[in-house]
N, C-alpha and C positions, 0 to 999 in steps of 0.2 A: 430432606433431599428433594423432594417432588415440589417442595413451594420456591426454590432455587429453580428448578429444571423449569416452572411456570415463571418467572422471572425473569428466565435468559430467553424462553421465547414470547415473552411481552414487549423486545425488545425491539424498534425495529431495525433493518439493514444490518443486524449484526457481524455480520461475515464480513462486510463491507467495513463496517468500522476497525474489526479485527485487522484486516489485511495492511488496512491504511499505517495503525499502530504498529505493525509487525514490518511495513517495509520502512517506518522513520527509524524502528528499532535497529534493524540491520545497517542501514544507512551510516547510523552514528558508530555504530561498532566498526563497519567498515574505512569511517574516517579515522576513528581513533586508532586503528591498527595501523591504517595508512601516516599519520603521524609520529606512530612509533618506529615505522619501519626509517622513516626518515630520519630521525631525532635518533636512533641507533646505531643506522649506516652511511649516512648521508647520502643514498639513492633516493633518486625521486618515484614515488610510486603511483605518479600521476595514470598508468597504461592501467593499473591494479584497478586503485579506486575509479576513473572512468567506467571501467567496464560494469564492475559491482553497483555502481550509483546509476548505470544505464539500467539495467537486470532491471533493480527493482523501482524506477520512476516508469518505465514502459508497463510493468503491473501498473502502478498508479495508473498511467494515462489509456489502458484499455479498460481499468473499472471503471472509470472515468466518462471514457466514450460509450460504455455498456449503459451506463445509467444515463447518462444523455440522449440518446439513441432510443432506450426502453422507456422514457421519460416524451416521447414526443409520440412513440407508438399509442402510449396510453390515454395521450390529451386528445388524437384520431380517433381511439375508442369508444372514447365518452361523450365525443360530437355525432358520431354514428347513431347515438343512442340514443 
């Protein structure tokens, strides 16, 4: 257990990676739901999935700016130095 737990933090951006996996994950779930609901009812649940594929692409696009952002802090830092 301890050479696992030294493992996952050799790891870098983990969190970052997780989050990324976890919002394509939901994403696709939320399509395929959004297609069942269509291919069931024949309503469009274009209002549904919008909303859900906005939710989690705005996570993406604020890790996104966070690591851009913290990524130009640090190249000032290292010029300071």
């Amino acid at each position: 257990m301890r050479r696992l737990l030294d493992k996952l933090r050799a790891v870098r951006h983990l969190f970052a990676k997780g989050m990324v996996l976890w919002c394509v994950i939901c994403g696709t779930a939320a399509s395929a739901y959004a297609m069942r609901i269509m291919s069931r009812t024949g309503h469009d649940p274009a209002g549904l999935l919008g909303v859900i594929l906005a939710f989690f692409g705005g996570e993406l696009l604020l890790m996104c700016l966070k690591t851009v952002l913290n990524g130009a802090k640090m190249e000032r830092r290292t010029d300071n130095e």
